[in-house]
N, C-alpha and C positions, 0 to 999 in steps of 0.2 A: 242263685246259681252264679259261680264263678267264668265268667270266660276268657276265656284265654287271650294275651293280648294281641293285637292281628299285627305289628311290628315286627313283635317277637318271632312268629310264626312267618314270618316274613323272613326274616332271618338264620332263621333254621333250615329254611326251605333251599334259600341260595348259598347254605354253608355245606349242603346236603349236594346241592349241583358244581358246588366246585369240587367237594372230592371225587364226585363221580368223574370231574373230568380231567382228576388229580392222574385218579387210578386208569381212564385212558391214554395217557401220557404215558402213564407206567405198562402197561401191556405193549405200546404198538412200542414204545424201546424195545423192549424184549425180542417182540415179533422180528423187530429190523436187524438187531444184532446177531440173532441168527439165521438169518437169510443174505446176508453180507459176503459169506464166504463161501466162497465153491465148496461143492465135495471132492475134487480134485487135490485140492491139495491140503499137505500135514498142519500140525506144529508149524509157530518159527521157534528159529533154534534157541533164541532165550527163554523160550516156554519152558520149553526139556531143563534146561538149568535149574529155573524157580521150582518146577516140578519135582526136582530130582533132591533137593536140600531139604525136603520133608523125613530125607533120610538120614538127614544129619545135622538133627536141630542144635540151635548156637543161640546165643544171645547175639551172634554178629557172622557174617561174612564180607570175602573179601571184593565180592561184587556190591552187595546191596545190605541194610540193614536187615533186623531179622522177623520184620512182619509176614513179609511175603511168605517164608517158608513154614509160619503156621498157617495161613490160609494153604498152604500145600499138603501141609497133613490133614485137614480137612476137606480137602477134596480126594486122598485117598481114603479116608473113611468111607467117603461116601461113593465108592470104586471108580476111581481113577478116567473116566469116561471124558471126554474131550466135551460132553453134553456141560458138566459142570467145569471144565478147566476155563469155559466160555462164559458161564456164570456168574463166575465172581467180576470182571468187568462190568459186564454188563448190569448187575445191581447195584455196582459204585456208581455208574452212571445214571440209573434211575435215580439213586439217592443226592444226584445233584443235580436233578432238574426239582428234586425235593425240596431242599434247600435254596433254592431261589424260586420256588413258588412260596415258602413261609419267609422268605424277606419281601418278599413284593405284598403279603399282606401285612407282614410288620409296618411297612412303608401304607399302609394304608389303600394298597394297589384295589381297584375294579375287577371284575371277572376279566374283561379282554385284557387290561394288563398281565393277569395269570395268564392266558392262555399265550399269548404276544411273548412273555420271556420264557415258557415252557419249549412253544415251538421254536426260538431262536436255541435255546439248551439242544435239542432235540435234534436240529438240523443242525448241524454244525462239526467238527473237527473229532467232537468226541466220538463221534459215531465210527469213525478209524480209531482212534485211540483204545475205546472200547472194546475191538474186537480181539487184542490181544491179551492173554495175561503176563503183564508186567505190574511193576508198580505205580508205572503213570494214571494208571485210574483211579485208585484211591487217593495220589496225590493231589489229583484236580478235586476230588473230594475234599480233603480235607481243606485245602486254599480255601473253596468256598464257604466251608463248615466254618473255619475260624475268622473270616471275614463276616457273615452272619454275627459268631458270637459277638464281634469289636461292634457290632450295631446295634447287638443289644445291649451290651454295656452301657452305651451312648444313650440307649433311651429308659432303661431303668439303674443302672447301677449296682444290681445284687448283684450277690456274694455268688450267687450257683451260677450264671454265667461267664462268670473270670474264671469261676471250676475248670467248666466246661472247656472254657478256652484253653488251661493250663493238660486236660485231657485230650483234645484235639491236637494241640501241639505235640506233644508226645507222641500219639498216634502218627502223626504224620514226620516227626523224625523217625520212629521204631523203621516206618513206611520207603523213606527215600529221604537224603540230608537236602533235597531242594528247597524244603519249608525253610529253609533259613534263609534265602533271599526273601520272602513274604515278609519275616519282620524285619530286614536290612531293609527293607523299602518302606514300612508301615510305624517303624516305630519314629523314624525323623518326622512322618509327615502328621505323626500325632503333635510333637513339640512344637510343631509348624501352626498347630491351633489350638482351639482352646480345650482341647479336647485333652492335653497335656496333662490335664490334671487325674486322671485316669491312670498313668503311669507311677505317679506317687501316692499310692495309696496302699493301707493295709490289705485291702481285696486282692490287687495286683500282683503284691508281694507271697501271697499264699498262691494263686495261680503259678507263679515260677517257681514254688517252691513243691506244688505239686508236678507238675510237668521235670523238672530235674529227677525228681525220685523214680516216676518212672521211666525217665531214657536213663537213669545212672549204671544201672546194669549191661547197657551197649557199651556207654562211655568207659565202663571196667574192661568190659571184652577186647577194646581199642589198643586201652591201655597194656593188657597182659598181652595182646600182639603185634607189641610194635609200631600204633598205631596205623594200621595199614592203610585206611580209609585216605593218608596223606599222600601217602605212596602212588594209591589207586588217583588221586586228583592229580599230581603231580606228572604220573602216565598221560592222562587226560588232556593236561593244558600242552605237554608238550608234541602230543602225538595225533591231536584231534581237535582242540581248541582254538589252540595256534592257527589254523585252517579256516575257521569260521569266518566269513564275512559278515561285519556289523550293515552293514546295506541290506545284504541275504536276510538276516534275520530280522530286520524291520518290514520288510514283503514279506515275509514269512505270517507277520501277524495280522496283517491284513488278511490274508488269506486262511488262516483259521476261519473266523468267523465272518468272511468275507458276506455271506447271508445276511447277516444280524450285523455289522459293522455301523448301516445306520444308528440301532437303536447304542450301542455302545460309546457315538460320538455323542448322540443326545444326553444319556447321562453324565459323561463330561463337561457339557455346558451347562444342566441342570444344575452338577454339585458346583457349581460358581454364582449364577445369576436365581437360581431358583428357590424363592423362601422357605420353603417347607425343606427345603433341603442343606439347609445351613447349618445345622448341626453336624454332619457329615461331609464337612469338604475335606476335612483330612484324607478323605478316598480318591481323590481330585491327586492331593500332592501322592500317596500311595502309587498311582497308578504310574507316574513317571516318575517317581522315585525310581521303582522299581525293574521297572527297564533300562534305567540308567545302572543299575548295576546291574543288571545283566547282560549288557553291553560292554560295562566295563571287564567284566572279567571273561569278553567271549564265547557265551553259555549258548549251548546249542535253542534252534528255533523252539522246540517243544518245551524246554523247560518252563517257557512263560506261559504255557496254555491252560492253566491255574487260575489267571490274574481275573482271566476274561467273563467266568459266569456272574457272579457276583454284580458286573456294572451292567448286565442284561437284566437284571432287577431293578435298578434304578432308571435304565432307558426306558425302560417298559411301564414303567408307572409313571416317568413323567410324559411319554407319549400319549399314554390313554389318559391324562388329565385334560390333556389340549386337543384331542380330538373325538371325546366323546359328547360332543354336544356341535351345535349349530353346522356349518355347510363342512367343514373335517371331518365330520362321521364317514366320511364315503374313504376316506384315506383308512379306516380298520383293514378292510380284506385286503388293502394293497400291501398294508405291513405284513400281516399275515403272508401273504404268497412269496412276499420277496424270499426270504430262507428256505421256503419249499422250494421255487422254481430252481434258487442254486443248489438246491440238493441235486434235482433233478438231473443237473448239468454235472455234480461230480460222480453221481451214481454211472456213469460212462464209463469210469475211469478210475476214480479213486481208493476203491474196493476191490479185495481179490474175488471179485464176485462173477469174473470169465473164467473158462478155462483158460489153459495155457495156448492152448490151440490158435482159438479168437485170438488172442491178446495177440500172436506172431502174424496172422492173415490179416490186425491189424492195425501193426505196428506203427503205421504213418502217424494215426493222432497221438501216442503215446509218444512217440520221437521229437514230434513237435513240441508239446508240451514239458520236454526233457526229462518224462520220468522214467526212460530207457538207460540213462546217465547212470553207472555204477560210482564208487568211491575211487576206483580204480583209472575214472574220468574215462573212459570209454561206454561205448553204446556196447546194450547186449541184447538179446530176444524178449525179455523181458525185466521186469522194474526186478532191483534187486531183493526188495522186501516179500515180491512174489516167488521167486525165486530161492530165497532161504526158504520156501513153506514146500519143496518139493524132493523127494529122494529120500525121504528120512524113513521113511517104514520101510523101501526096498533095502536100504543099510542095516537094519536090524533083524530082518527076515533073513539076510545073507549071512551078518555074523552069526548068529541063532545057529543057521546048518550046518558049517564050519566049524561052531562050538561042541555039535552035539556028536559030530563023527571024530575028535582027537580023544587020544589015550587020557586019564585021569583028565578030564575036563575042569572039576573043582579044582584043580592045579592050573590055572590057564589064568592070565595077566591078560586081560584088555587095554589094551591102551591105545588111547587116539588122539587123532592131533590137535583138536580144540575143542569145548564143550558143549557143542552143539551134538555132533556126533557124538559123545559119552552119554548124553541126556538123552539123545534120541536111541541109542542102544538102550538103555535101563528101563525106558518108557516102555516101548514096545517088545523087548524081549520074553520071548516064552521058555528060556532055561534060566531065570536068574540070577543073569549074567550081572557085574556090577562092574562096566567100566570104567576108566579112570581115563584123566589126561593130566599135563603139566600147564594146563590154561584155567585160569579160572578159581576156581573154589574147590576145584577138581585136584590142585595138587595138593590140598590140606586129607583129601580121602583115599589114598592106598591103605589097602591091607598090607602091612610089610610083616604079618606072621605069618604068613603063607609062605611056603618055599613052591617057589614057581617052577614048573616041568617046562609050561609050554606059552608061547605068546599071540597073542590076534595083533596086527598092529593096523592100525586103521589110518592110512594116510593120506594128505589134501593129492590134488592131481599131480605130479609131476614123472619125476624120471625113477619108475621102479628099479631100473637097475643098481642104481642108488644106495636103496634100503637093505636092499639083499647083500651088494659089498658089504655094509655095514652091518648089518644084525645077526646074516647066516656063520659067521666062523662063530659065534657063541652057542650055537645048536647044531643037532644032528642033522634035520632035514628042514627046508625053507619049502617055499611055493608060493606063487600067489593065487589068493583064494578066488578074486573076483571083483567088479567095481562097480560103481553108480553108473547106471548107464542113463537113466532120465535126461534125455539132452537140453532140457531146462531147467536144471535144480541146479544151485549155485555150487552143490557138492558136484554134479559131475567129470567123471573119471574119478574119482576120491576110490583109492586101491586099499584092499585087505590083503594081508600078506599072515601068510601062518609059518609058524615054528617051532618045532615038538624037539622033547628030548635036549633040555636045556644043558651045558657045559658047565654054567657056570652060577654061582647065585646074583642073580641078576638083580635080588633086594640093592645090594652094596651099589650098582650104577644108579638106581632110582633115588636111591638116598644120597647121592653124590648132586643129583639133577637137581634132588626138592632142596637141599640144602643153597645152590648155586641161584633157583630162584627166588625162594626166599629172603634172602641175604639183606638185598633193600629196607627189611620191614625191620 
């Protein structure tokens, strides 16, 4: 009789207990991600944007590359339900407590190591991040995805991991061009060691030359428009950038992972002093490389919240080398709780997880903490990000009934004034309305074969009498339709104004606009 080897069986048994508690990592994200947000409030208004371009796939837009918007036709495949627009974050995010649970067993990590960088992933920044769908969440994916692959490069050498990497790359250009600070900071700090020799090799060269082919099809779309994406930076640094405090955004990173910050300084001193880790100190130079050019060119705080999971792997394994044995075993649960306890402390406040209500009865600790602060540099009733998340269904329920009472309605121009309100019409409209604005991605989509009778014009708050000088002598009858009355949604007072019985063909002025804003590209 053969028996089995008890090693073996040993083995199997605790590769059997880490996935089980792989896969509870992965349920209670889920769980938290949807329990994060009130039922109070909508969308934010960049959702309705990435949402709305599933209707008008491109190899490129002039907001963001063109991943996003096929994850957008597949979440209307699968009906449009806000159940799944929350989805797709939140699986990136599982997917990257994933990949830094298989670096910490590449690194040769212990179970409490696994669980030590799962729960620092876990509790952490992402958990905001996650709740929205933008591209920021598969960008923090992919940082960490291709930061895994350069490790394993490092410790085998094959050819399907430089693949991989030259697929990852891609991905996360198609995703958001942020990926290109990752290797503005990782490829100096390669040459920096000896890991250099990695960069000249035939493996490497097929990697970039996989990864070109597939973004070459963006890089075409760039091209045939003018390259827009410079234009869109170019607005950026001058209008948003230029603003950034380099101070701001070094508190900024602390406070990401303010939880887990211990274990993130540990693996900075490990990738220096610690043997097993010598092979990988290029991650060491990576790591300030990298913020040095994000600094240097002013890059908002969240663009570097990528860099961070990745050295939760290497904290985490070299914490659990040094205190899994003699009188530092008692130091485990403390690691553990530290990230929970500051959850605890941001779950107060960091999530739109009060109504609007609470949040104004109280507004003291939120004042204090300056997340009542608009861009505007004034306090308001609430954080502004809560506040883009409100009004939006009453906006499109409004246009809707104003749409469905004018003459030839499939003759009716919607137009609004930035693409939150366009998005948030198209999302929630029950007449198939398809708004348009001159903001956005939005001025590439007018129907200009329609001859327009009648117009909705959806405008931000100010002086309606205004509009009506303006727009009424080109129609028969004006009115205003009605406004956001939600006195905490950022749109508030945001006016609908109706106009039937056009004078004149008002394609020729739209095509006057999109030509006047285009012009830059």
């Amino acid at each position: 009789m053969v028996y089995p080897n008890i090693k073996t069986l040993a083995g199997k048994a605790a590769e059997t207990r880490q996935t089980l508690l792989l896969l509870g990592f992965i349920l209670l994200k889920f769980i938290l991600q949807y329990s994060l947000i009130s039922p109070e409030y909508d969308l934010q208004r960049d959702e309705y944007l990435h949402l709305d371009q599933a209707s008008h796939l491109a190899w490129g837009y002039l907001s963001v590359p063109p991943f996003t918007s096929w994850l957008s036709w597949i979440i209307r495949q699968l009906g449009n339900s806000v159940f799944w627009v929350k989805f797709f974050p939140a699986l990136f995010g599982a997917m990257t407590i994933g990949v830094v649970w298989k670096t910490i067993q590449a690194l040769n990590g212990n179970t409490f190591a696994l669980v030590l960088g799962a729960t620092c992933v876990l509790f952490s920044v992402l958990l905001r991040l996650n709740t929205l769908y933008q591209p920021n969440s598969l960008d923090v994916l992919c940082w960490t995805s291709l930061y895994f692959i350069v490790l394993k490069c490092i410790q085998t050498q094959r050819l399907s991991w430089f693949l991989a990497g030259g697929v990852v790359f891609a991905v996360g250009f198609l995703n958001k061009y942020n990926i290109g600070f990752l290797l503005a900071g990782l490829i100096p700090a390669l040459l920096l060691t000896r890991q250099r020799s990695l960069l000249f090799t035939r493996k490497a060269l097929l990697a970039c030359l996989v990864g070109a082919l597939l973004v070459l099809p963006n890089l075409l779309w760039q091209y045939n428009n003018g390259f827009p994406v410079i234009h869109h930076m170019n607005q950026l640094a001058a209008y948003q950038l230029v603003n950034v405090d380099r101070w701001a955004f070094l508190r900024a990173q602390f406070f990401f992972f303010a939880g887990s910050s211990f274990v993130i300084g540990m693996a900075l001193y490990a990738l220096l002093v610690y043997p097993p880790f010598r092979p990988y100190r290029s991650f060491f130079w990576a790591f300030f490389g990298t913020l040095v050019v994000f600094l240097y060119f002013r890059a908002k705080d969240y663009y570097a919240i990528g860099l961070y999971p990745i050295y939760l792997a290497f904290g985490s394994v070299f914490i659990a080398n040094k205190v899994q044995t003699g009188r530092l075993r008692y130091l485990q649960p403390v690691c553990l709780l530290i990230p929970i306890v500051f959850f605890g402390f941001m779950y107060q406040f960091a999530f739109p997880n009060r109504s609007p209500a609470y949040i104004v009865a109280h507004s003291r600790m939120y004042q204090q903490l300056g997340m009542l602060r608009w861009e505007d540099g004034k306090d308001h009733p609430l954080p502004q990000d809560y506040a883009d998340m409100l009004g939006w269904q009453e906006l499109a329920a409004k246009v809707d009934q104003l749409y469905a009472k004018l003459p030839e309605p499939d003759r009716t121009l919607v137009l609004c004034d930035n693409y939150g309100q366009a998005g948030a019409i198209n999302y929630y409209t029950k007449q198939g309305i398809r708004a348009v604005s001159f903001n956005a991605d939005y001025v590439n989509w007018f129907d200009l074969d329609t001859y327009y009778t009648n117009l909705i014009r959806v405008k931000e708050a100010g002086e309606v009498g205004e509009e009506l000088r303006e727009t009424s002598p080109f129609f028969r009858t004006a009115l205003v339709g009605g406004n956001i009355q939600n006195p905490w949604a950022r749109e508030q007072g945001t006016t609908i104004f109706v106009f039937t019985g056009a004078k004149v063909d008002i394609r020729r002025r739209i095509n006057a606009e999109i030509n006047q804003i285009t012009q830059p590209h």
